[in-house]
TIZAKE-944948 format. One record per residue (C-alpha): x, y, z. Coordinates in pm, whole numbers, plus 50000, padded with zeros to 5 digits. Each point is the difference from the previous one (the first is absolute). Layout:
XYZ
...
***
This chain:
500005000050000
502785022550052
499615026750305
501405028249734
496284997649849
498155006550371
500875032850202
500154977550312
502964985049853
501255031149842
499945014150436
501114967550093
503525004149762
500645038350115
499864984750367
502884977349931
501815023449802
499875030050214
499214984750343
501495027350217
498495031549805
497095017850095
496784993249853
497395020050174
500555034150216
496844996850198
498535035350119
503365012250130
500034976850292
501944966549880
501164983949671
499984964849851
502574984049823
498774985449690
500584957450167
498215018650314
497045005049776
500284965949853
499754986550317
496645017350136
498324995449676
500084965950039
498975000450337
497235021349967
499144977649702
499954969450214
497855023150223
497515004049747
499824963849880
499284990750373
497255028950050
498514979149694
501175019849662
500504975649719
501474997149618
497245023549820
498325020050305
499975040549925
501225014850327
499005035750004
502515025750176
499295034350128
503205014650080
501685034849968
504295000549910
501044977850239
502024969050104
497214978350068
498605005349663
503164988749810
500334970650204
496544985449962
499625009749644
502844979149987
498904972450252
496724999249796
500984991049659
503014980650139
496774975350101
498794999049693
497475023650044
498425030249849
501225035450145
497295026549975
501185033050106
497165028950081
499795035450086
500205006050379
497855027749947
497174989349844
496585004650149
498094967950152
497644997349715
503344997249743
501774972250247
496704981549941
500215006649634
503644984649910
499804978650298
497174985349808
500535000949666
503524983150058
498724972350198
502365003050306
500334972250240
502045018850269
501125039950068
503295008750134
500325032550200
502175017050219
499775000850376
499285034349983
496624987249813
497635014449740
496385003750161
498475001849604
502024968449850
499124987050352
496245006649965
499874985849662
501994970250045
497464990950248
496905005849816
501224975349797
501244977150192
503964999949908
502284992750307
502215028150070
503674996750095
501785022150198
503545003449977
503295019750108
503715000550008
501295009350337
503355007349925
502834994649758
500894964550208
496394987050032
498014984349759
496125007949872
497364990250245
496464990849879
497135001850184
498434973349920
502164971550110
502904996650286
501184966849860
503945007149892
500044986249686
502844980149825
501845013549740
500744966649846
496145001549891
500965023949731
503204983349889
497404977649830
498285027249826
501325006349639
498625030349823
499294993749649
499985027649721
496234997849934
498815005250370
497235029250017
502565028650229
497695031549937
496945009149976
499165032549921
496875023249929
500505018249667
497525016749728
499735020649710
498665034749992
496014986649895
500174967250139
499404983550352
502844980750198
502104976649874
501474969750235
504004996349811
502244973550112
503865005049970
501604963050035
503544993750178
501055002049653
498895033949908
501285010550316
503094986549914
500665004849652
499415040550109
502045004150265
502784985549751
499175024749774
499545030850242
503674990150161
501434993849639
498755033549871
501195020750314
502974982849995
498924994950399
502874984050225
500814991950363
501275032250028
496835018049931
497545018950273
496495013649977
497465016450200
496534986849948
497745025549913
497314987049828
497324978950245
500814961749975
496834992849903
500515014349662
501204976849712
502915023749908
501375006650359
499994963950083
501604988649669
502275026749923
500725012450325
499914971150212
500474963549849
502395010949691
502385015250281
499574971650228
500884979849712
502935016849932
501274996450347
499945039550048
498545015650289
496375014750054
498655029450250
496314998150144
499435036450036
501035010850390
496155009150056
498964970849836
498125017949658
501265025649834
501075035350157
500915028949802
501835015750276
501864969650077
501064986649699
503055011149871
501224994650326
499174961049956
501865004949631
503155011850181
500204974850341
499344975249789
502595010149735
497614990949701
500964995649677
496465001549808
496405005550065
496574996949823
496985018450034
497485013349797
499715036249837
497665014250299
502594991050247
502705009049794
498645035949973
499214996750376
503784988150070
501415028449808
497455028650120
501054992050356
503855002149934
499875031449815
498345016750233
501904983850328
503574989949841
501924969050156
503124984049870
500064980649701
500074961950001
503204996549923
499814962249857
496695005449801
500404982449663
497195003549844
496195007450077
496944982049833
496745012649967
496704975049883
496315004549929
499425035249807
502925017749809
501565028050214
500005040249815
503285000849866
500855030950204
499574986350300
502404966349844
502455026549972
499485015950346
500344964750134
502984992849851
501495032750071
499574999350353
500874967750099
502564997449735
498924966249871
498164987849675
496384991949980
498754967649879
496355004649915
498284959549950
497294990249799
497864978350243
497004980350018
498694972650248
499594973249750
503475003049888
501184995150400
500105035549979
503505010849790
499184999449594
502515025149873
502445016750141
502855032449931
503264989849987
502225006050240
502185028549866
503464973849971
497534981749795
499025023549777
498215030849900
496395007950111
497175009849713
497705027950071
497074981549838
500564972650111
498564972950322
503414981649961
501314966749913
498194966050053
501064985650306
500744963349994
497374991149776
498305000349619
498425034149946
498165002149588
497045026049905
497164981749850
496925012049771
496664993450072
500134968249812
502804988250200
502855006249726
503455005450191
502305024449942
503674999750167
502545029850048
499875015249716
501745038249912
497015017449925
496594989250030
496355003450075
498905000050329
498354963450117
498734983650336
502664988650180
500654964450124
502134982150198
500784963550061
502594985150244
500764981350350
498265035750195
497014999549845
496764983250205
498404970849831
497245017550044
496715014050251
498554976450228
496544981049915
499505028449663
500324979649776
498425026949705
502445027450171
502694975549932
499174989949631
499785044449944
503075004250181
502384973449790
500764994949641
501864980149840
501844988650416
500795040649990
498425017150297
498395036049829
500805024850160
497815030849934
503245023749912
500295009949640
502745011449836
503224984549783
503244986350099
503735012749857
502844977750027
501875030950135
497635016350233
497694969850129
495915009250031
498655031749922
496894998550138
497465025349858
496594995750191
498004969850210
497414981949872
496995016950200
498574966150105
503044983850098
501775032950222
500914983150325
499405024950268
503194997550223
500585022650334
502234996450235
497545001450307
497434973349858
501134964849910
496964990949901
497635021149760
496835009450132
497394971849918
496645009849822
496854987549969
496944992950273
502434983950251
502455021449981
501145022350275
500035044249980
503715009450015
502355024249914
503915000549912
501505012150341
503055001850085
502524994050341
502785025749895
501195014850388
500035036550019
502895020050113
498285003950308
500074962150066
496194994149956
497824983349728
498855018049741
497984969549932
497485008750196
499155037749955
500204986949651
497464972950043
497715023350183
500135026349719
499374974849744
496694987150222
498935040650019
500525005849610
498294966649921
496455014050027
500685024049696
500084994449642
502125020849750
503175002350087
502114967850004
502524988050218
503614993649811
502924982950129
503375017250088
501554983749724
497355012949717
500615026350092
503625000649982
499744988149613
497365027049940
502555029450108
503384978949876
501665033449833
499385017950372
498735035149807
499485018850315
497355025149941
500055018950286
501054996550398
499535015650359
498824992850295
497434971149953
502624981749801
500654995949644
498114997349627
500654976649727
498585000949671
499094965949863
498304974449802
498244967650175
498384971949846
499404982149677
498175032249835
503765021450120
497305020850221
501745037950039
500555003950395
501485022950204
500934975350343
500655021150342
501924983450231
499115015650362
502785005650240
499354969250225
501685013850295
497695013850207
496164992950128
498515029349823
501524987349643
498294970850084
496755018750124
499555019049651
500774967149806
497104986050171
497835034149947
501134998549610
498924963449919
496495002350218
499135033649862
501014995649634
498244964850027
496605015450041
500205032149785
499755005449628
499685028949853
501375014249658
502105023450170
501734977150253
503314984849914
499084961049997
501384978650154
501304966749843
501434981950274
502125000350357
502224972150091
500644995950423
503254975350001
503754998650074
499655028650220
498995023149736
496845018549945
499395008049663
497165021149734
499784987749667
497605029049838
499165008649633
502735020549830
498955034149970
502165010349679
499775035950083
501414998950316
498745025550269
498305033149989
503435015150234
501964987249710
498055023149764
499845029550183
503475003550187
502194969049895
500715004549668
497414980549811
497975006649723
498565036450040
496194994850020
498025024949837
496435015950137
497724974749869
502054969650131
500195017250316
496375007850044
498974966349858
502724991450370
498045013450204
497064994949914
501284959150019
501485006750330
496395013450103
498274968549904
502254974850163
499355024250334
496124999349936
499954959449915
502225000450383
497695025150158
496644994049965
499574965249742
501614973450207
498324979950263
502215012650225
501545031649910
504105003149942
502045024350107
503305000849832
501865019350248
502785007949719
498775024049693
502605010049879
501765006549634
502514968150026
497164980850088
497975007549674
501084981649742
499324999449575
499104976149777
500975003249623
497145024749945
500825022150265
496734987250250
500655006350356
500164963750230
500555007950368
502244974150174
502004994350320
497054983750222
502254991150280
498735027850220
496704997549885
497264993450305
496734984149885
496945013650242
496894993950043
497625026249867
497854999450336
502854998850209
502485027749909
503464996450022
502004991550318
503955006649872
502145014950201
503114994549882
501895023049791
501154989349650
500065018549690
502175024549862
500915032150068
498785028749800
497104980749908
498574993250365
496955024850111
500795022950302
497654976650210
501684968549879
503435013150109
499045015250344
497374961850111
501144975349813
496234991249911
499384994749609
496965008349807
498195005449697
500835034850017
503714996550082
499804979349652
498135029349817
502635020150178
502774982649765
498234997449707
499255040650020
503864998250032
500774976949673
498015021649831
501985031450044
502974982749914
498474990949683
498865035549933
502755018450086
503504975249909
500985013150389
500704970650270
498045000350315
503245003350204
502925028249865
502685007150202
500575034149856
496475010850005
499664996350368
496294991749975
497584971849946
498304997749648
496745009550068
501125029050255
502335017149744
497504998049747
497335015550178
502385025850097
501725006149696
497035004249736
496814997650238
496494979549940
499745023549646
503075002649836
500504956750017
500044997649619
503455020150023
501314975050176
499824971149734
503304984849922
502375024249801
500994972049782
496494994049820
500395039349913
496415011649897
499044963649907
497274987850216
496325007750071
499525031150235
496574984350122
501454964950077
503115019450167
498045019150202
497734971250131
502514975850057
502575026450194
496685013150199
498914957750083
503794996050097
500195029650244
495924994850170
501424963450038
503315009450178
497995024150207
501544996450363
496264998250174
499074965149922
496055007749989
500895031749770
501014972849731
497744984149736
498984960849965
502014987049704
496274993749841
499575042750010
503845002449866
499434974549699
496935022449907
502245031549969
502494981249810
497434987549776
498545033449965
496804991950101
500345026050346
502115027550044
502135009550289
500225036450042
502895017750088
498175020950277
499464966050193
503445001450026
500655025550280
503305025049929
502084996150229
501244965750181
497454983650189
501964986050330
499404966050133
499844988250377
501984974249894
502465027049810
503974987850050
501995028149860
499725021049669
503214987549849
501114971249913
502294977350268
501154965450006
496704986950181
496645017349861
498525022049760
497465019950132
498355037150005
***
């Protein structure tokens, strides 16, 4: 049989060839030398065969990155049996599901325990086992037996190429679950090819940062190093940790990692802003699932001073299909996915004609066929018969193949794209017995709690609204891949975009994570967007709550904002485009105001905040200080927000927002659109509104139109909208009109006279100071 063609025996020959290295680095506290490791597999393998697993049994395990997990995934296909390897997150309902649907006989968890698997397991009846490693001398205890077993029992087990090792939960983008079986073989056959194409050795490190339970990060990561005899790291707080792990990279002294793109742009967000020394040994560094924005390759590789290896994946292949070349091996293709990795990789038509590497070509379905590659989905027999031709596995990527360059890959099949994350071994199941879930991830924050569940909480808020969807970090990352910032401050930074199949136009905010109140007007963004719409709002496409990020995906507004116009340097707008503005600006207040169920109020008019579509239509965004109230009730805010300049007197002094403190801005918008003057000017020492009144009084308004549209605009619509802007910054908050009775002057259906305006400057109780200071504008 030959132990080279079973990854038992693969383990079994890096144990007697480097018996004295380490294996596994377990959270920090101890390490295992690679014989070590031989030695406790087998006995927690004889543990399991006396707790009653047998040749064929799927054992389910629900383990974060730890010891105990590579041991009994070990121990449980070194009996023969099936190793199923699930979320420890999912919810109750979704430990039911694949708990089910893979016909467990027995779930392994951790001391520390997992109430849902727990709860599941026992609806249906599966015996739980309980297990733990005390210490780098002691051995795995189960739970369920205190009968020291012998290790001769499993000198008389012989692993044979074709025994069932993994079972794993995979499906395509349209379809429901799909059981997959990876034999000893494919398990073997890619680790040989993963080692051979990294050119892995003893001497090699890595850091796991992927969870275990996903394909790649047990393949790649774990059992090709193993394998190779090199050393592995369990991360020091047993998942993944931003904060701590380049640290891990360095004590360690690691040679290589793997991770996907989200985590790679995670990993090298954290550095730049927080620099630590460089791993010095780093070789190389691999990323898998989607294809990482070529800037950030280049970041990568700048900063920690090694190449990047980007892999061409898939779960059927046991994960690694293609591959870069190392740079000694040769030179990397833009286009391209990489070489084949250790097996046959043709395009084929739709009548199954093959086509090898060829110079030139036109792009075909790509298949593969060699020792990696599943024999095929368990008890589908019609899946099966779609999913092979000719004894070559499809697999849904199209594109042609170049001697000299390997796969470039040009698109995915749409009903055979494998949705891969790195948080979610298992694709969400469909159908009637299929459980509600989200992608959620365990990434740590800096502050050493889980982002998991604010995340998860979020995600159970935003549920309850349609519109908006809810992207992955990742999609994200692909949708703004050149990183075109189009504008920054405070709240974070803007991206422009394109997401999706129809190359959607975006513009993606990423919030400044970093404090409760980002995280406060993410929230107030999502739920208040989610239940507006309105032809002069900014829509919102999308938000995405993962990997400690917070991030806006709305509609591209090609025009950028109405501050850009007036004072920034865009486009000068002339009097009909700026009447046609505010006019916009006055709907999207009224729709707020008075047509919701519960009125809105935005708490933020201001210029920057109304943006333009390719026609020049005003769409008011930046919800995330928005306050939705109900009409009966009246508002209860108290906090101040907002920006200065554009805050009523009243707003400033109490804290306590309004409709009127809204009109209040909008009145001030609107004299920044008549007049080309901002609201704040160091040099004129006064507020807007205040110097205007002053400087031409309620009759003379029409001489203060913008200088740069010279005599072109209409005196009539000048005069209304300068007298609306004024009567709407009034500083008495009764004194100013509804945004209903300011629309109708607009519209030129009412007029506003400029005797209702009195001459000189009304004052305020709440007045501040006349001139302008670092805290308020007031009169």
């Amino acid at each position: 049989m030959g132990e080279e063609l079973t990854l038992t025996g693969l383990l079994k020959k890096a144990a007697q060839d480097f018996p004295d290295r380490i294996a596994v680095s377990a959270c920090g506290k101890f390490g295992l030398t690679h014989a070590r490791l031989r030695e406790l597999v087998d006995h927690a393998a004889a543990l399991l065969a006396t707790s009653g697993v047998v040749a064929g049994d799927v054992v389910a395990l629900v383990f974060p990155n730890t010891v105990e997990f590579v041991i009994l995934f070990l121990a449980v296909i070194r009996c023969r049996a099936t190793a199923a390897p699930l979320d420890p997150i999912y919810t109750a309902a979704e430990f039911k599901f694949y708990l089910s649907h893979s016909r467990s006989k027995f779930l392994l968890i951790p001391r520390e325990g997992n109430l849902r698997a727990r709860s599941a397991a026992s609806e249906l009846n599966i015996p739980r086992l309980i297990a733990k490693l005390h210490s780098a001398n002691s051995r795995i205890t189960l739970s369920s037996t205190d009968v020291e077993p012998s290790l001769d029992s499993m000198s008389e087990v012989v692993n044979d190429p074709s025994d069932i090792a993994l079972l794993l939960h995979t499906s395509s983008a349209t379809g429901c679950p799909k059981r997959m079986l990876l034999t000893q073989r494919n398990l073997a056959s890619s680790v040989r090819n993963i080692k051979r194409e990294f050119e892995l050795t003893e001497s090699d490190s890595t850091v796991i940062v992927l969870p275990l339970f996903h394909v790649h990060s047990l393949v790649a990561g774990l059992l090709s190093s193993l394998a190779a005899g090199a050393a592995v790291a369990l991360p020091a707080v047993v998942r993944f940790s931003v904060p701590t792990f380049l640290g891990d990279m360095k004590s360690y002294n690691a040679t290589w990692y793997t991770a996907d793109a989200s985590l790679h742009q995670i990993i090298l967000d954290h550095h730049l802003s927080k620099p630590k020394p460089a791993c010095p040994n780093l070789r190389f560094i691999v990323s898998c699932s989607v294809s990482l924005a070529p800037s950030i390759r280049d970041r990568l590789k700048e900063t920690f001073g090694a190449p990047v290896v980007e892999a061409y994946a898939m779960t059927e292949a046991t994960r690694l299909t293609a591959s870069d070349p190392l740079p000694e091996d040769g030179e990397q293709e833009p286009r391209s996915v990489g070489r084949p990795v250790g097996q046959e990789m043709v395009t084929s038509d739709e009548r199954g004609a093959i086509q090898a590497a060829m110079a030139g070509g036109v792009s075909r379905e790509v298949c593969i066929r060699g020792l990696n590659v599943t024999e095929g989905y368990k008890n589908n027999p019609k899946l099966n018969k779609q999913a092979f031709r000719f004894r070559l596995f499809r697999t849904g990527g199209v594109g042609y193949i170049r001697p000299d360059a390997g796969l470039l890959r040009s698109r995915f099949l749409p009903d055979k794209l494998e949705v891969d994350s790195a948080y979610r071994s298992n694709d969400t199941p469909e159908g009637n017995n299929a459980p509600k879930t989200t992608k959620e991830n365990k990434t740590e924050t800096e502050g050493g709690g889980e982002e998991g569940g604010l995340s998860l909480t979020l995600t159970i808020k935003f549920e309850k609204f349609s519109g908006p969807k809810q992207f992955s970090y990742e999609e994200l990352m692909i949708a703004t891949a050149d990183r075109k910032i189009l504008g920054r401050g405070g709240f974070g930074v803007v991206y422009e975009g394109h997401i999706g199949d129809a190359c959607t136009h975006v513009a993606v905010k990423v919030l400044t994570s970093n404090s409760g109140q980002g995280i406060k007007e993410y929230e107030s963004e999502v739920m208040a967007l989610s239940q507006l719409r309105h032809k002069n709002l900014v829509p919102l496409i999308g938000y995405c709550h993962e990997a400690d990020k917070f991030i806006l995906v709305y509609k591209f507004m090609s025009k950028g904002s109405l501050d850009d116009h007036l004072f920034n340097g865009g486009t000068s707008l002339n009097w009909e485009s700026r009447y046609k503005i505010a006019k916009g600006l006055a709907l999207a207040l009224y729709y707020l105001h008075e047509q919701c169920d519960q009125y809105v109020i935005h708490r933020d008019i201001k210029s920057s905040n109304v943006m333009l579509d390719e026609k020049f239509n005003a769409k008011l965004g930046d919800f995330g200080l928005a306050r939705l109230v109900d009409h009966a009730r009246g508002p209860k805010t108290t906090q101040l927000m907002g920006t200065w300049g554009y805050a009523a007197p009243e707003y400033c002094a109490t804290g306590k927002a309004s409709k009127e403190t809204d009109v209040y801005s909008f009145g001030v918008v609107l004299l920044e659109i008549g007049s080309g003057r901002r609201v704040i000017d160091s040099e004129r020492g006064l507020g807007l509104a205040q110097w205007l009144w002053m400087q031409y009084g309620p009759d003379k308004l029409a001489h203060a139109v913008d200088s740069r549209l010279g005599k072109d605009f209409d005196k009539k619509q000048a005069e209304a909208l300068m007298m609306v802007g004024l009567r709407c910054a009034h500083p008495i908050a009764t004194s100013r009109p509804s945004i209903e009775d300011a629309m109708d002057v607009l519209n030129l259906k009412a007029k506003m006279k400029p005797r209702e305006l009195p001459l000189k400057i009304p004052q305020s109780a709440h007045s501040i100071d006349r001139k302008v200071s670092p805290g308020c504008l007031g009169f």
